[in-house]
N, C-alpha and C positions, 0 to 999 in steps of 0.2 A: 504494500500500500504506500508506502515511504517513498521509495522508489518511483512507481505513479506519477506521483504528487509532485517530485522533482523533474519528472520527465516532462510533465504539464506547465511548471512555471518556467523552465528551460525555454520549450517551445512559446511561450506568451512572450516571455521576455527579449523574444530575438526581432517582436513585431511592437517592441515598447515606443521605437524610435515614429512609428506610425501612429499607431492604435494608442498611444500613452500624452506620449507631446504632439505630435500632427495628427489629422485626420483621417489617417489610416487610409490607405492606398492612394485615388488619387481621386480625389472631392471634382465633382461639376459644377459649377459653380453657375451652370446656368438658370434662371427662374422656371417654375414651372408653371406652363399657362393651361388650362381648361376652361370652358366654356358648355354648362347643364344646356340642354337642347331646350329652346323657350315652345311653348305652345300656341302655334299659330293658328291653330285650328281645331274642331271637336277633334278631329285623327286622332289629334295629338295627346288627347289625353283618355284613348280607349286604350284598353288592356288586353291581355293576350286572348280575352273573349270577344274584341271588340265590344265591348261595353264602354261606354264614359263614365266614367268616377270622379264624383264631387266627396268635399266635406265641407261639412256644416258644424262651426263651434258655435255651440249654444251657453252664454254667458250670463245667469240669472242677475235681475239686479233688486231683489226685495230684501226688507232688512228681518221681516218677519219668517222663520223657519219654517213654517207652519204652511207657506204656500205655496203652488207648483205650477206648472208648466204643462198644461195640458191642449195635444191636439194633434193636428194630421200634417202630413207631406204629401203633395198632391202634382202632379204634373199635367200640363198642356201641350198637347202634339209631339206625344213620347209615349214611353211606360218607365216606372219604375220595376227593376227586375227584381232588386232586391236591396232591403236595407238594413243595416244591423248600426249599434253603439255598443263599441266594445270597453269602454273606460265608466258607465254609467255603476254606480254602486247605492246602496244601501236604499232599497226601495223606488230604484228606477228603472224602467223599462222602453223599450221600442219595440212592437211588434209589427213583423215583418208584413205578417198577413193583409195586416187593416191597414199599415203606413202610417199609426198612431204612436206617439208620444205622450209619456210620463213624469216630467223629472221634478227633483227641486228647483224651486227659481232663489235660494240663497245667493245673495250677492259674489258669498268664493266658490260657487259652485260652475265646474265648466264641464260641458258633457258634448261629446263628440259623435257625431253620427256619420254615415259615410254610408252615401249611397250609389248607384249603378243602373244606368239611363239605359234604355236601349230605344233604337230607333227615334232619334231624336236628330233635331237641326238645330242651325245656332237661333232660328224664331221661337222654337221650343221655350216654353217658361216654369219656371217651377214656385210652387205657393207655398208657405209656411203658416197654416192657419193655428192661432194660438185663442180659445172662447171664440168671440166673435170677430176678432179681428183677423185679417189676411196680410203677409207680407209677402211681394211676388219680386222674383227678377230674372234677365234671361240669359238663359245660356251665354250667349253672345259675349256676354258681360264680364265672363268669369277667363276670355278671351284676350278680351279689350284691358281689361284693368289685372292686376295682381291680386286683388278678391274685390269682392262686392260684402258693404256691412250694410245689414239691415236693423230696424231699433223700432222699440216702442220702452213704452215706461215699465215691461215687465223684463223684458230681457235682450241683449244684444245679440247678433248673431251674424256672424262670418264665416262666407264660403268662397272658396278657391277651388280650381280643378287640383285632381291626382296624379300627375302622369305615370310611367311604368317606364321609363326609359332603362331605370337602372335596376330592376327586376327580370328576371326570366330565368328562362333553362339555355344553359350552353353545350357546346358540344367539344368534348377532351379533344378530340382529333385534330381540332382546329387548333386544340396550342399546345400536339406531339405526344397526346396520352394515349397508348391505348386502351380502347375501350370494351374489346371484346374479348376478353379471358377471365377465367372465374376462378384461379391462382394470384397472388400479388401482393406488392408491396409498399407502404406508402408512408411518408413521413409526415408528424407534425412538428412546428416549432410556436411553441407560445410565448410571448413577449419578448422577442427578440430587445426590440424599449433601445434600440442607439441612435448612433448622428456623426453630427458635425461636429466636435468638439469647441474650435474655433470661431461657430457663427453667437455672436456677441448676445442673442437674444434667446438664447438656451439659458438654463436656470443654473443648471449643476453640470458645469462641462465635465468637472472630475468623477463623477459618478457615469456622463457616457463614456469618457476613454474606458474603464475601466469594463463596461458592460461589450464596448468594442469588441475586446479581447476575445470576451467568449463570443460573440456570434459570430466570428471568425473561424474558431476553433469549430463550434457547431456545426457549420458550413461542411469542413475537413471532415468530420466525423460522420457526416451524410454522405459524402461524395467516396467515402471508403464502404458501404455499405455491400455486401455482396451473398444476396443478388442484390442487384441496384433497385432503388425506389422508381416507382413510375411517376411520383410526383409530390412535391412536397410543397403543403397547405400552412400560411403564416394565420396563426391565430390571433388575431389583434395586437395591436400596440406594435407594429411592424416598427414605427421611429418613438422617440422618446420627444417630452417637449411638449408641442403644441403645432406639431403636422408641416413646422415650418421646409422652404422649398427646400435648404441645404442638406438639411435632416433628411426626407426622401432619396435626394441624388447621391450622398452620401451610403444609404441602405442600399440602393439600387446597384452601386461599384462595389459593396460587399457580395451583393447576391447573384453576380455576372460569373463568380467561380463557380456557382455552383450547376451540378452537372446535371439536373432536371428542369423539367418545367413549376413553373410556381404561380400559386394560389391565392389570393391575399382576402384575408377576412378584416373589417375595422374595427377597432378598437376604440380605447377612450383618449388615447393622444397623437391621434390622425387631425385632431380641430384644434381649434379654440376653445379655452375653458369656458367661455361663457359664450358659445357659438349659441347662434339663433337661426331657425327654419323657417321665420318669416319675416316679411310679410309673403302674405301669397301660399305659393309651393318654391321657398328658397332655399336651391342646394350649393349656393354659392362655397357655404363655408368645408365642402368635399372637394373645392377642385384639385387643390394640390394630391389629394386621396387618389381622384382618378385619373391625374395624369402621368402620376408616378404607375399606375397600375394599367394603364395604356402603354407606357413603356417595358413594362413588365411584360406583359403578356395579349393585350389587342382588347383588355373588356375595360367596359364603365358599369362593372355591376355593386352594386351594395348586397344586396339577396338572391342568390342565384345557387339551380341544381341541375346536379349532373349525373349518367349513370356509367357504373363501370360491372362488366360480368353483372351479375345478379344482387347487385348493392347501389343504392341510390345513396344519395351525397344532397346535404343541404348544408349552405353555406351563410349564418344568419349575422345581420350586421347589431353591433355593439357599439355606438360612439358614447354611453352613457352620459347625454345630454340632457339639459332640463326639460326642451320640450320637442326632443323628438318624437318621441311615440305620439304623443296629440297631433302632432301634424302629417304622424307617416300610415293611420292607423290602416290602411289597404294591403299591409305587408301578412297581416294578420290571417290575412282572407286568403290571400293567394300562399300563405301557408296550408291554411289548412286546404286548398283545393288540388294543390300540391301532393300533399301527405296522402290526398283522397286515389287521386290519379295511380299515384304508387303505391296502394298498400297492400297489394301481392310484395311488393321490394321491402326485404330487409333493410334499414336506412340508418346511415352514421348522420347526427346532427350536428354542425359546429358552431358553436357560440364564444364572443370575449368571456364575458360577466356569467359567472356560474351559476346554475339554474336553484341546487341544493346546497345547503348551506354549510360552511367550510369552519366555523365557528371560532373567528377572532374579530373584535372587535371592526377592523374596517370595512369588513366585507358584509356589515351589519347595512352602514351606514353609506355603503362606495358599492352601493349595488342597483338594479334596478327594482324599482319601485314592487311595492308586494302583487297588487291587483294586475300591472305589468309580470311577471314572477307567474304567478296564480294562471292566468289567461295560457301565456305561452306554453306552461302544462300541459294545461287542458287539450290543448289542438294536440300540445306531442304523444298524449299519451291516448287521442278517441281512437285511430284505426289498429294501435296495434303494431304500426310495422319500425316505429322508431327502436331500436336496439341498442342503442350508445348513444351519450352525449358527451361531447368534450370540450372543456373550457380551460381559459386560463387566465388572466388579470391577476390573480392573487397572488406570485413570484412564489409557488407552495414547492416545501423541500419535497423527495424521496418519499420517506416516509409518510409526513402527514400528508398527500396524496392520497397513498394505499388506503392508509387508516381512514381518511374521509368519502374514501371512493362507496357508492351505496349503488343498490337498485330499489327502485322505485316504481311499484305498477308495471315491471316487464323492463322498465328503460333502466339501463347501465351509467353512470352518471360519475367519469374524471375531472377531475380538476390537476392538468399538468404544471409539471416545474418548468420553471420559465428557461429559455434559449440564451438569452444575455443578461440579462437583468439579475441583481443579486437576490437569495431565495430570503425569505423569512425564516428565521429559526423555530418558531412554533414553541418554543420552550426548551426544545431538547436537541440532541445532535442527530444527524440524517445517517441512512445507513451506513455509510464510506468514508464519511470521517474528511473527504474531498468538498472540492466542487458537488454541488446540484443540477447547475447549467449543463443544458444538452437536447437531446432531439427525445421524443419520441416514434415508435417506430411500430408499425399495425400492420400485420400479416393476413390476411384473409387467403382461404382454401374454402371453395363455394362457400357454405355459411359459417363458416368454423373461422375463430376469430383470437389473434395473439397477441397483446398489446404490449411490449415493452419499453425501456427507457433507459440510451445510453450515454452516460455523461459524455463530458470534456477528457476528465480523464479515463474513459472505454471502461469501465464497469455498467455490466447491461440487468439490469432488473425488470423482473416481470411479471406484469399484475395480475394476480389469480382469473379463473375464470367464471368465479361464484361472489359477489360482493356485498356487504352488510345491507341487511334490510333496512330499509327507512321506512319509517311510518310518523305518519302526520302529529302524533301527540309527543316524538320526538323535539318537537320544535314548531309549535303550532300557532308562534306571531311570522313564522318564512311564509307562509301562506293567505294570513288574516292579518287585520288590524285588529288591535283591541278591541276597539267598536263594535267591532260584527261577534265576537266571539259571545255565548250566551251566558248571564249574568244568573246570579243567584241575588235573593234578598238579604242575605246576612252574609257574613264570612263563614266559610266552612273548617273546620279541624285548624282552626285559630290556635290550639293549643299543641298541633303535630303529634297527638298521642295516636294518628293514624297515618305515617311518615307524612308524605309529601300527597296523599289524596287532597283531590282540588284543588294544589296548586299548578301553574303553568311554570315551568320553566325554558331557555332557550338551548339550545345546543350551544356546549362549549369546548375546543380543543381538549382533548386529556392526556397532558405528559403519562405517557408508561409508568413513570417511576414518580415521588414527591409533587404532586399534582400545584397546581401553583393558584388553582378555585377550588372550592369545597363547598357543595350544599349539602351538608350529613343531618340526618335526624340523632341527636343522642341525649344521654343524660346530662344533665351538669350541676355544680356546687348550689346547693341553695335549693333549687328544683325538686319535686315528691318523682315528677314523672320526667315523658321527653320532651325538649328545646330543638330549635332551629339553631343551626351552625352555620353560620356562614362565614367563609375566610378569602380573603385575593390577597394574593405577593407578587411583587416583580416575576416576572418568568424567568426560569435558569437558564443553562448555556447561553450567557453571555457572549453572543455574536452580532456584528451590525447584522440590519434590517428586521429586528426582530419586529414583532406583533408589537408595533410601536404605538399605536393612541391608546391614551387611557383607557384601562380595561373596565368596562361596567357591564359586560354582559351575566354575569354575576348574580345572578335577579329567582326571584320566583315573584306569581304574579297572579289575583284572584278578582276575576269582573264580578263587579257587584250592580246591579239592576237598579237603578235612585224610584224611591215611590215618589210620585208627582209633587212637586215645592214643599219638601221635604229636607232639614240640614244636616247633613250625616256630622258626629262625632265617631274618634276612633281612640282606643285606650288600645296599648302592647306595654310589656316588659322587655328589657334589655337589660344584659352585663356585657363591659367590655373584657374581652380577654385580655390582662394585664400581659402575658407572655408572647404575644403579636398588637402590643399596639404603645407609638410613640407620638404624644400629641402637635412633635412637633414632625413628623414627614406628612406625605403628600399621599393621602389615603383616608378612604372612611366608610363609611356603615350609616343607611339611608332608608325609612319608611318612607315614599316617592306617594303622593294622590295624584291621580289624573282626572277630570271630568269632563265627560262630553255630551254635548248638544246634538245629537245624531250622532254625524262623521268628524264634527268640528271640536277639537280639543279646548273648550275655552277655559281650563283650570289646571296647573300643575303646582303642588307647594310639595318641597322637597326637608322632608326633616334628618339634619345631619349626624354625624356621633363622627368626630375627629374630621375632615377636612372634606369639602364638596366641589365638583365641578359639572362647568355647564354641560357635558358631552352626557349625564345621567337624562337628560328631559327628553334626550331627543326631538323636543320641539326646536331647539335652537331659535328661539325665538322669534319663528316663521309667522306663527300666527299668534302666539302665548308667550308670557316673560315665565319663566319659573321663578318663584319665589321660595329662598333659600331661609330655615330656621335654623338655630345652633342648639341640640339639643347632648351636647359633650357633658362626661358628667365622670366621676371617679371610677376606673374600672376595677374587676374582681367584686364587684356589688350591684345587687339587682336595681334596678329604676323601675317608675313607671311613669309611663308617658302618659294624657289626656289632652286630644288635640279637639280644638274647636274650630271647626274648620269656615264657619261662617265667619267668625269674628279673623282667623287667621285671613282669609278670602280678605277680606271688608278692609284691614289694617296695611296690604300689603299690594291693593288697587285702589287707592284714590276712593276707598269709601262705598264704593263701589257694592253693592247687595249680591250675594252668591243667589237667591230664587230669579233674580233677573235672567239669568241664563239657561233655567229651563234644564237642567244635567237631566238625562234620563240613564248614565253607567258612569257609575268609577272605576278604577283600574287603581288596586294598593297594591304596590309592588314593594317587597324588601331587597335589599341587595347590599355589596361590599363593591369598592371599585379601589384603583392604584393606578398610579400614576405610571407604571410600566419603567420607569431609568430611575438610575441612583442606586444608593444604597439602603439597606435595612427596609426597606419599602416593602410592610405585611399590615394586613390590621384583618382581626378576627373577632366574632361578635354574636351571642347567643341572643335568640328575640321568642317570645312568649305571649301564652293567652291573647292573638290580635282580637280583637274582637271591635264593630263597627255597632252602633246607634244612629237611629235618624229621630227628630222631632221638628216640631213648627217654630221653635223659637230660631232668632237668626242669632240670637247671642245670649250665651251661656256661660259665660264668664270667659275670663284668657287659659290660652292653652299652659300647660302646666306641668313640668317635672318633677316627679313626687310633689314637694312645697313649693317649687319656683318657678316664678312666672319663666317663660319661653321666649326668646326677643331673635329676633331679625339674624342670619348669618353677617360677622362680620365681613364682606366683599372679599378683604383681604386673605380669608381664607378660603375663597374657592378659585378653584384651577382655571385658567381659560387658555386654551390651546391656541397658542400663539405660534404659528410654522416659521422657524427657519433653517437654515442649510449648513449643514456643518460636515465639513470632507465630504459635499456628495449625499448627505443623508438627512432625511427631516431628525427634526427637532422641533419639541412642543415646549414653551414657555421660556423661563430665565435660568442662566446657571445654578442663582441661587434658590429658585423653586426645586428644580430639580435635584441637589445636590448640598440638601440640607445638613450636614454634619460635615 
């Protein structure tokens, strides 16, 4: 292994003078230009049915919850074929049949429908009847202008055409594969993530030279492959950055050695961090995407499939942007129309952004959206014929791969270590003791399937061909929102004399050895019966890129059902474990309330025990501020908390009345979170008898620990994740938060 390892940094360090100080081989320096094909006409925006596809965002503007949107879509001198909303939730509907409409008209409520004309001209008009009123406009229109907005005083509403330009099925032959053998071999690389080192407007040049290295090697290590690959697929994040032009030309003089043809899937830093899809149907912020991949290989596809031997191939786009999916929702359709066509074929799927959950903190939060998540399921898993899905974004070692690899309903479900990009340690050390970076490598013999993976330095590992079941109560907010999940009227087994029944918990990494979270039911000092244990520590193996943002997945978590302008109190016990806890690091121990009006979060108050950070709310203060209390208290002795959450509400919002917001679910989550760097960084914490009350009074005196009042978090002590760059690597907050002793 020794030997390896020196044999590995011998050969990097002979390409230092490139890949380390220069930009490795010989950089293009020329701009890349694209141009999305504009829509000049209905043609232009019918789809592989020849159908025309519109969308319609429908944007409520009432302040009262309680009212909806109700009515039809109706066309003149056409038909509607078919119309679906695929982002509508919690009691909203579109049915196809009638052309009728359901939704909320809440002012942040946006609902997206997406329809499909047939036999229509640009005289053709379409009507948006909402009660009495009609809003109409024509075809023509959605031609002539980038969208057309329609409005009345209940709700806004903008439609744009769809095109398919960058959708379809292609054919391998055209770019050297073949395609008719039911033997074969094929490669993936997941985040390759390099560049230009040199072009000024890169963030962490030192972090690409360094990723250079390996997808060089990578490169070598496929091109020695034998039998050879027929073709080898990038799985997102092809450049590091933000999609910039040097960054691709850059990729593109690495990927010229290599001795197949190649595939390119998008990822999340192909764009702009803060790219936008419109106005209209704008794919401006792809061009650099498609002209690097014009160069590449002859396509402008974002979503596209292909068939090799008796195995179909879907290739699905990941730019994990704010509002792509509301703007691309047609991808959806011609998925599943797709899956429908094929599902005699066996089918490999490939995705950036992993579908099942990988369980660290980022990938909580740096994923797509759940109902997004949810949906794409749903199609992969109605015919059947999906078999594997392969992902990668998360830079996951060796090991935790295997260990998170699951099936689910029939589908096989990887999450690969990344091609260049440095891996995350997961807590623990990876098989090899090496490098992680490297290819993986998929062998098919008619339906018989071999999935291996070999590094940089030629250790080949290979993943079983039976993998952990997953089931949905493993982790049952990767699928739902709180909201939807159903609510009881009291807390249940408040007291855990029946372990963990009714609560939820989420899936979390688990080191092999000295687990680094703890949700254990057990006895403790003081206690007749069992406590709640909950513990977070910094993760071991100590290597960069570890499971870096504060860890708070840490949680268990019980929906509670609100009776109508009703104000819940909540009473628990706690000890702090004097043996994991230092009041002065960067760690704590949190009864979290959530309340919500529907779908709409409007309450979070966060009760602390040793230090709090904003990354617990997860609202991030999108729609709700969390409000932080300080309820630290002597540890190795029991407390008891009594929160009053009207008057907490009322003191910590301008006064503000908690019955105004109508809660009809709370969500009381306990948990432990760390700060993940530094030292001595643990805190551990026994919680008892929760139990919750509701009554009509709004105030009932102040919230109370044993005998003393409860006051406000000092600021000072909570974390807020401040990014900066340090050799190449994030970093959250100040040296001196971090590195408190």
């Amino acid at each position: 292994m020794i030997m390896k390892r020196r044999s590995f940094v011998k050969r990097v360090g002979k390409g230092l003078t490139s890949s380390m100080i220069l930009p490795g081989i010989t950089t293009r320096s020329e701009a890349l230009s694209y141009n999305y094909p504009l829509a000049r006409s209905l043609e232009d925006l019918m789809n592989d049915e020849k159908l025309v596809v519109i969308r319609l965002l429908m944007e409520g503007k009432s302040s009262q919850p309680g009212e909806r949107l109700t009515g039809k879509i109706e066309i003149r001198n056409g038909k509607i074929s078919r119309l679906r909303s695929y982002y509508t939730l919690h009691n909203n509907w579109v049915d196809d049949a009638k052309m009728t409409f359901n939704l909320s008209s809440n002012m942040k409520d946006k609902h997206v429908i997406c329809g499909w004309l047939d036999d229509v001209s640009e005289a053709s008009s379409v009507s948006v009847r909402i009660g009495k009123e009609k809003l109409d406009f024509l075809l023509s229109e959605i031609i002539t202008q980038e969208e057309v907005v329609l409005e009345n005083k209940m709700v806004k509403i903008t439609i744009n055409g769809l095109p398919s330009h960058e959708i379809g099925e292609i054919d391998p032959i055209r770019l050297g594969i073949k395609k008719d053998q039911n033997s074969f071999r094929f490669v993936i690389m997941a985040d390759p993530q390099g560049g230009d080192p040199a072009d000024p407007t890169n963030e962490s040049p030192t972090r690409m030279k360094i990723h250079n290295a390996f997808i060089e090697e990578s490169i070598e290590v496929a091109n020695e492959l034998d039998p050879p690959s027929l073709f080898t697929l990038i799985l997102g994040d092809f450049t590091d950055s933000k999609g910039q032009s040097r960054n691709f030309n850059q990729m593109i003089s690495f990927y010229e050695k290599l001795k197949q043809p190649i595939l390119l899937e998008i990822g999340n830093h192909e764009t702009r961090y803060d790219a936008s899809f419109t106005p209209g149907y704008n794919m401006s912020e792809f061009s650099n995407y498609f002209a690097a991949q014009k160069k590449i290989n002859e396509l402008e596809k974002l979503l596209y499939s292909f068939d090799i031997g008796k195995w179909h191939f879907i290739v699905w786009p990941d730019p994990l942007r704010e509002n792509f999916w509301d703007t691309h929702p047609h991808y959806f359709n011609w998925l599943e129309r797709d899956l429908d066509k094929n599902r005699e074929r066996p089918t490999f799927f490939f995705q950036h952004v992993p579908i099942h959950p990988v369980g660290i903190n980022p990938l909580v939060s740096y994923v797509n959206q759940v109902h997004i998540n949810r949906l794409l399921f749903k199609i992969l898993s109605k015919y059947g014929n999906v078999k594997y899905v392969f992902s990668g974004h998360v830079h996951i070692p060796i090991k935790a791969s295997n260990k998170t690899a699951v099936s689910y309903m029939g589908i096989r479900m990887i999450n690969l270590p990344p091609t260049g990009y440095r891996t995350r340690a997961f807590g623990e050390e990876d098989y090899y003791g090496g490098p992680s970076q490297g290819i993986c490598i998929v062998d098919v013999d008619d339906e018989k399937v071999d999935i291996g993976f070999q590094t940089v330095t030629r250790e080949t590992f290979h993943y079983p061909q039976s993998f952990r079941i997953y089931s949905s109560d493993m982790d049952p907010l990767w699928f739902n929102y709180k909201w939807e999940l159903k609510g009881n009227g009291e807390i249940l087994n408040g007291s855990f004399e029946d372990g963990l029944e009714h609560w939820i918990q989420r899936y979390i990494y688990t080191e092999d050895s000295d687990p680094s979270n703890k949700i254990e039911v057990q006895k403790a000092p003081g206690r007749p019966g069992n406590v709640l244990y909950l513990f977070s520590r910094k993760r071991g193996y100590d290597a960069p890129g570890q499971d870096r943002l504060p860890q708070t997945l840490n949680q268990l978590t019980q929906i509670i059902q609100a009776p109508s302008e009703k104000i819940p109190s909540l009473r628990f016990a706690f000890r702090i474990d004097k043996s994991h806890f230092s009041p002065e690091s960067w760690n704590g121990a949190f009864l979290w309330l959530e309340g919500y009006s529907a779908k709409q979060l409007n309450v979070s108050l966060v009760y602390v025990i040793g230090k709090g950070t904003y990354s617990i709310g997860g609202s991030y203060g999108r729609w709700v501020k969390s409000a932080f209390f300080d309820i630290t208290d002597a540890p190795d002795q029991w407390h008891e908390a009594i929160l009053n959450i009207g008057d907490d509400y009322r003191r910590s919002n301008g006064n503000r009345f908690l019955p105004e917001l109508k809660i009809d679910k709370y969500a009381v989550n306990l948990g432990t979170w760390t700060i993940n760097d530094g030292y001595r960084q643990e805190i551990g914490v026994f919680f008892d008898d929760v139990m919750v009350e509701f009554n009509y009074k709004d105030h009932t005196g102040e919230s109370r620990l044993d005998d003393k009042a409860i006051h406000v978090m000092d600021p000072q002590k909570i974390f807020t994740s401040r990014i900066h760059h340090e050799a190449g690597e994030h970093r959250y907050g100040s040296q001196s938060d971090l590195y408190p002793y």
